[in-house]
Structures are given as C-alpha cells and as structure tokens.
N, C-alpha and C positions, 0 to 999 in steps of 0.2 A: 448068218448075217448078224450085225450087230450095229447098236446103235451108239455105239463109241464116236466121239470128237477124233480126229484127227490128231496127234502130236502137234505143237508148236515147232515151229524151223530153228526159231529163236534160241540164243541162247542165254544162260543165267545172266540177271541183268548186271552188267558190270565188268563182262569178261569179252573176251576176242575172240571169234575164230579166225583163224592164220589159213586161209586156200594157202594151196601151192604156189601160186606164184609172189602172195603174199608171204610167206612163211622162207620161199627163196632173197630174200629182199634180207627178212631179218636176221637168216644164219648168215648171210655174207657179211653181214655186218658183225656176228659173233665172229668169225673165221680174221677178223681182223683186227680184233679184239684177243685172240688165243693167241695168231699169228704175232704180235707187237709183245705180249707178255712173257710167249716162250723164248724170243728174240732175249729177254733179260734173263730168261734162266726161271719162271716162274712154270709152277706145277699146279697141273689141276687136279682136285678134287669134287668129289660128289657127294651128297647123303638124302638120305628121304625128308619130305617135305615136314611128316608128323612129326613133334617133336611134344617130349612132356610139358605141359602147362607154365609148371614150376620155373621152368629155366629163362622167361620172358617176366617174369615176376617183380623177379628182383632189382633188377636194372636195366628193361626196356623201358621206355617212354607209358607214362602213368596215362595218357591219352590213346596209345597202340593197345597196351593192357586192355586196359576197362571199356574202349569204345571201337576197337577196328578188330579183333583176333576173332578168328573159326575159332572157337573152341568148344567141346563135348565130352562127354562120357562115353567112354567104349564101353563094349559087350564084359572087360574085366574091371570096370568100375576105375578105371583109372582116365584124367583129365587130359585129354590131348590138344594139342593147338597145330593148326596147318600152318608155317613157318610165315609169321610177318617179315622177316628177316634174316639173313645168313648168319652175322656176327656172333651170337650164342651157339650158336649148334659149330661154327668151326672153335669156339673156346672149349666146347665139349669135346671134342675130338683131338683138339692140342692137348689136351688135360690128360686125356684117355693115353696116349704115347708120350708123354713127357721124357721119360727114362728112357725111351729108346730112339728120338726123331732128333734126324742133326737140324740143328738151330747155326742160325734164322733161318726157320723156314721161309719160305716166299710162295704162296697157293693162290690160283684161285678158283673161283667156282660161279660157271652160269646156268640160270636155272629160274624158276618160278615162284615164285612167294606170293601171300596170303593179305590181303586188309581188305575188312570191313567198312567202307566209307564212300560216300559219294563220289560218284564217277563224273569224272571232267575230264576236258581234255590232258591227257600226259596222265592222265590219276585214273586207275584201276582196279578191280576188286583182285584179280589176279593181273601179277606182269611179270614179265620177265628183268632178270636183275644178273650184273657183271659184278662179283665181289672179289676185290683185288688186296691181300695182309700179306703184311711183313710182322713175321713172330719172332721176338728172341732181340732186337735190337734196342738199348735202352736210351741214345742218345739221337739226334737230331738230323744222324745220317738216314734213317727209316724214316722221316718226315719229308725230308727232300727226298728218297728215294719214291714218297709216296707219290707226293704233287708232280714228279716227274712222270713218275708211270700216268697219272692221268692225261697230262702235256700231251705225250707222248701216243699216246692211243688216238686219241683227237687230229693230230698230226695226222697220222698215220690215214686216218680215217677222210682227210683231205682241208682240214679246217686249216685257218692261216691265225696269227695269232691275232688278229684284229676282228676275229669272228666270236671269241668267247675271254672271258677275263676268273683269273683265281684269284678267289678272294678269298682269305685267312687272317684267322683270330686265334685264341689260345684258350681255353677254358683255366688254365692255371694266373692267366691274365687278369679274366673276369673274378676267379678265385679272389687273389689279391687283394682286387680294387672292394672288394665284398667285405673281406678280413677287414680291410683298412676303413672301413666306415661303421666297423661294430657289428656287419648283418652278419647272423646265425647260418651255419652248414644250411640248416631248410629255408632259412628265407635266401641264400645263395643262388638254392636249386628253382626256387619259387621265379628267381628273376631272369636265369637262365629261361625257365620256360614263355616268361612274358618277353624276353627278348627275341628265341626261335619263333613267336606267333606275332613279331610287329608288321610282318608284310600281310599278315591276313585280317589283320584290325584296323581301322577309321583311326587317322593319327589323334584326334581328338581323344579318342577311348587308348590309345595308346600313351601317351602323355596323362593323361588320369592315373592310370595303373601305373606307372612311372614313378607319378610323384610319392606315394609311401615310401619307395626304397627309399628317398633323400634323406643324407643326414647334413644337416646346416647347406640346404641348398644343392649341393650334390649327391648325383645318385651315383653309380659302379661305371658308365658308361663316360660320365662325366670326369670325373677321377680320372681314367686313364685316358681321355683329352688331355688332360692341364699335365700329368706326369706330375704332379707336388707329391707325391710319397717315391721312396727308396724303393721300395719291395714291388711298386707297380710299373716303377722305369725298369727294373730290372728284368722287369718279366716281356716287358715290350722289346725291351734292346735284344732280345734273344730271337725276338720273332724281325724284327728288323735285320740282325746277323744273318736269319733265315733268306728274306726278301735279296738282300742282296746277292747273295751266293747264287740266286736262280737269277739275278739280273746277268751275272757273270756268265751264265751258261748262255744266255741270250732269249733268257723269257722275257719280255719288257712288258706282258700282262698280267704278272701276279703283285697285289697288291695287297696291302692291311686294311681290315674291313671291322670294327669291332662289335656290330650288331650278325655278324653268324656266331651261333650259338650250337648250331645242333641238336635234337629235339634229345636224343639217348642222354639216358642218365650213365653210363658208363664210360662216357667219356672223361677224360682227364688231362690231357693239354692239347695240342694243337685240334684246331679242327678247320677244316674249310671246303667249300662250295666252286663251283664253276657255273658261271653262267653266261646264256648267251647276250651277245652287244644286241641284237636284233628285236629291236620292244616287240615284234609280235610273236614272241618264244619267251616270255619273262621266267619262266620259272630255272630249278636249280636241274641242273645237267648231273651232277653228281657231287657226292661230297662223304666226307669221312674224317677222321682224326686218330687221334688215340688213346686205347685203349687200356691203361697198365692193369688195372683191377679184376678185369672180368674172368681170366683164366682161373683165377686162384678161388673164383666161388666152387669150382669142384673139386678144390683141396689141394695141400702142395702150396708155395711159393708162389706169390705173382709169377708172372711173366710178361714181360713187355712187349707191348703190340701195338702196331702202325694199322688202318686201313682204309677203301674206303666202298664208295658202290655206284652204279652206272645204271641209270633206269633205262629200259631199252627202249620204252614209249618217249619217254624225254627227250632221250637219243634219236630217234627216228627222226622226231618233228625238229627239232635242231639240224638234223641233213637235209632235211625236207627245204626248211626256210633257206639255207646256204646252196639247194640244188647240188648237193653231195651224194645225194641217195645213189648207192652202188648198182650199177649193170649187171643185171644178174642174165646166167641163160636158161635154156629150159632144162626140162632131164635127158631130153635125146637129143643129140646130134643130128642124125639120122632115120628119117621113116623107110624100112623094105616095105614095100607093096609086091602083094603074092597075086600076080595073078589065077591060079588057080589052086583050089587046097591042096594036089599036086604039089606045090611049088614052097610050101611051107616050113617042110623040113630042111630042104636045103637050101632056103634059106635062112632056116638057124642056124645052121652048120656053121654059115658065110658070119652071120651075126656074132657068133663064137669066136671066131678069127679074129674079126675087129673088133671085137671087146679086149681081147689078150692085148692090142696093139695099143687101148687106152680110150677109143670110141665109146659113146653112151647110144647103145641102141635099141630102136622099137620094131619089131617083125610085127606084120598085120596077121590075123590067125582068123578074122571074125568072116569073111568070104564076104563083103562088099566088093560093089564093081572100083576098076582102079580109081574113077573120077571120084569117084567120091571117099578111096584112099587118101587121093591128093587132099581133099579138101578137110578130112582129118589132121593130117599133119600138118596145115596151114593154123588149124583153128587150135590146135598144140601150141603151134608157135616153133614145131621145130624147123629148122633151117633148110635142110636137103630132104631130098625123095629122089630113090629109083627105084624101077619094078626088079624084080629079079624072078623072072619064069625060065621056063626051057632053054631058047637061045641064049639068055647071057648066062646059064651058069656052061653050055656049051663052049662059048667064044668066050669068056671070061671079059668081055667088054659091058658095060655099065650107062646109061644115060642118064648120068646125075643134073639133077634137077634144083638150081636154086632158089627155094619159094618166095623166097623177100623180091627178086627181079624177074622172076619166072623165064632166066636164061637156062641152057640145057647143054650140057657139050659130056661127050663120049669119054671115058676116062676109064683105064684098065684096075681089076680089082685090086693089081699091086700098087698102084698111084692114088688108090681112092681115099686113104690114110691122110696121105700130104696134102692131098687137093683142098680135104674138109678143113682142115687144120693150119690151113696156110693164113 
C-alpha cells in the first residue's frame, strides 16, 4: 500500500488534449490544408521540434527570445530550444541542400511549436501551426503567390471573401519612410516593434510611444500617408501594383494596411495578416512575408524567400464563428457483433474482405451480450451494426442495422459494400 496522491488528469497548464473525436475535427482540417497546397504542386516537409538555441537568437523576435522559448541544457551541455516557430529551422535545412535542391522550392510543414506565454483564447503554450514558403523567388511573383495560397486555403476550407480580409504592408515601406526622417537601422526596428504591439496597447500609451519617432511633426506611419518623399511613394506603388493584380484575379478583400508590421526581425518586405470581419474572432488568422536574409545566416548567398503560417487554434475558432467546422466521421464504419466467441474469427475473416474493399471496421472480441454490443457502437458513434454468428456466415445474408434511425433491412455480404457506402 502506499500513501501516494493520485496523478492529476490535468494537463500542463497551457496545452490541449485532442480526444479523438476532437483531434478528428482538426486533421480534417490539416487534410485540406495539404489537399489545396499539393493541388499547387507544394511539398511537405518535416523536422524535430529541438532545435539549437542559437538559431532563434539572431533574428527571432527579441520578446519570443528572451520571454516565450523552452529552452535548456541537455545532458551534453549544449542549449536547446523546443521550436517557437518553423521559419529558421526550414532556413536551416534550405541552407543544408542549397547545391543540390531545384529552386523554388515550394514546402510546407504542419506540426507543433513551442511559446511560453499566457494562454488565451487562440494563444497557447503548444499549438499546432501550417507553414506555407516559396524559396528561391526574388521578385513579387512569390508574394502574390504567397497571399494567394492563403486565399486559397480559406476558400477551400468554405470561407467566402466577405468572411476574412488581407491586409498588407511592406517592411521595406516602413524601411523608407524610417530612412527618410533620419531614424537609425535600431530605432527602425524599435518602431517596427512598437507598431506590431499597437493592437495590444491603450491608444493613449500608444500615441505616447509614438511621438519620439517624430521628426518635425511626423513619425514613419505618417510619411507614408502624405507620400511627400520619392523613395516612400515608390515603395507604396509596388505594393499598390501588388493590390491590384489580386483585384484582377477577383479578390476584392485584400487591402493596404500600414500598421502590420510583423513581430520577426527577419523580415524584409512584404508582410501581411488575415483577419476575421467577425469582431468576435478579432485576432490574426495567419500571416507572413518575406524573408531575403535569414538563409544566408548559415553561410553561402542569401536566398530569397516568401512565407507565411496558419495557427490551427486561430483557425478553428474562425470556422467555428462562420459554422465551417468540417463533418468528420468516426474510425468505423461498421460495428460486427459476435455473438458467441465461436463467431469471432470469422468474423475477422469477413472484416478482412471489407477492409480490402475500403470499409473501416470494428469486430467485437470482448464476449458481451449483443445488446449491449449495440449499445457500444452507438456510443462510438459508428453508423451500422450486424451480428455475424453461425447462420449468416452460412446464408451469407446480413441484418444491417442503421443506428442513427434504428431501421434494419437484410442485405447480402456481396451488397453490404454499396449499401454502407451509398
């Protein structure tokens, strides 16, 4: 005997558990997500979640860094971090085959990543995340290819365009308007950051923190309202150029927004957001931009990179508010009920057969009586039930059983296929 507590059921504060039929809800959601990507010829990739310390150092967000990453010492003294993010570790791995991967590549990778931070809703300690790059492209075609592919998935996924709106900016924009009022590469990056945190600041405190960037009245945001410099209309007319072009295809909700910023420090022009129209899902659906710099931190040549990332939690509650959430079914089609352990084997046998044919089945093996077979497969959720004893593997006739109506009609084992399936 012992005088141990009990385990908690609980899990780490901050995390999810996904039951089954929770967890069927969210692959169907990835399944249409892979399914719309591979449709453009996109490949997936995978890599482990640890990644060295160093490589989020450099050019992740100095708030991911220092206040949200797992990080530790291993058993060989070396600093590990559990991935806040995908974007480095696929730069590591483009880096890793550069001399030998045809360009552009087009990858992507869904999976689970790491931050340390207060859990809200859409906001988790672990979630799962859709990361969608285009490598190798250096002009404006991988930008519109990007914002397309997000379109596009969202479509896919049942949204109409009057349910979520793209908004985009340009960080070589904000660059500019930065240059052009005398502020320093740091106080650039300084205002980037004050402008990625105005949605989560009291505009009062927002406008405070504001007013240092000004020079003679104007801060960076300002500037590229009024368009009075050369170098900041220039940089706007290209993201204008942009807007239109997806007007032409027949997006009429992507728009220019110049307070997204994007929190990464590696970014380098275009960047943008999606979000829902529906004020009670305010936050961003996804977003990304681009990348030119961050390959060439492991040596070799830049390489120019588009991308962007899909939080699944975000995601979910976005279908949720629109009543988009996909129909999922269970794992079995079909419950056999054995009635006697007798009857077990063949009916695996029979199970065997309709699996070949594409059926998902469940044989009962545990010797309950059949009623209370039935009432298993109810509380599954699967659809159909017959017994299969002595007589019908003799007669080869069936009395399938629909549990949703609890109708019952006789059906031979060669028809039972189509019956289920019709």
């Amino acid at each position: 005997m012992t005088d141990r507590q009990p385990l908690s059921t609980e899990p780490y504060k901050g995390v999810h558990d996904y039951f089954p039929e929770d967890w069927r809800r969210v692959t169907a959601v990835f399944e249409v997500i892979r399914r719309t990507l591979r449709s453009y010829a996109f490949e997936e990739y995978q890599a482990s979640p640890l990644e060295r310390a160093e490589i989020y150092e450099s050019k992740t967000s100095e708030e991911i860094v220092n206040q949200q990453t797992y990080t530790f010492v291993d058993r060989g003294d070396r600093r590990v971090t559990l991935r806040p993010e995908m974007t480095p570790t696929l730069a590591r791995m483009v880096s890793a085959k550069r001399n030998e991967a045809a360009f552009p590549l087009r990858w992507f990778s869904i999976g689970n990543r790491f931050r340390y931070e207060r859990p809200q809703k859409g906001r988790s300690r672990e979630f799962y995340q859709a990361d969608v790059d285009i490598v190798g492209i250096k002009d404006a075609r991988a930008e519109g290819e990007a914002v397309v592919m997000a379109y596009e998935i969202l479509r896919a996924l049942g949204a109409t365009d009057a349910d979520f709106r793209i908004r985009i900016n340009s960080r070589s924009l904000i660059n500019a308007a930065g240059d052009a009022l005398g502020l320093s590469p740091e106080r650039i990056t300084e205002y980037l950051s004050l402008i990625d945190r105005k949605d989560k600041m009291p505009a009062d405190e927002f406008e405070t923190a504001r007013a240092v960037f000004r020079k003679d009245g104007v801060d960076p945001l300002e500037l590229i309202e009024a368009r009075t410099n050369e170098v900041v209309t220039a940089e706007y007319e290209k993201l204008e150029a942009l807007i239109a072009g997806f007007k032409e295809r027949g997006m009429e909700n992507v728009e220019f927004d110049p307070t997204i910023a994007r929190g990464f420090l590696y970014y380098t022009g275009l960047v943008f957001e999606v979000y829902d129209t529906n004020p009670e899902n305010p936050r961003a659906l996804l977003g990304g931009g681009r990348y030119d710099g961050l390959v060439a931190l492991f040596g070799g040549d830049p390489i120019p990179a588009v991308g962007f990332a899909i939080g699944i939690e975000t995601l979910m509650d976005f279908l949720a508010t629109h009543d988009l959430l996909p129909k999922t079914a269970p794992a079995a089609h079909v419950f056999i009920g054995t009635p006697q352990e007798s009857d077990i084997a063949p009916a695996q046998a029979l199970a065997t057969t309709l699996r070949a044919q594409g059926l998902n089945v469940l044989v009962h093996v545990s010797g309950k009586a059949l009623g209370d077979q039935v009432k298993e497969a109810v509380k599954r959720g699967i659809p159909f039930f017959f017994a299969y004893g002595e007589n019908e593997a003799k007669t080869g006739n069936l009395k399938l059983k629909e549990l949703a109506t609890s109708t019952e009609d006789v059906v031979s084992e060669d028809e039972l296929v189509s019956v289920i399936t019709r």
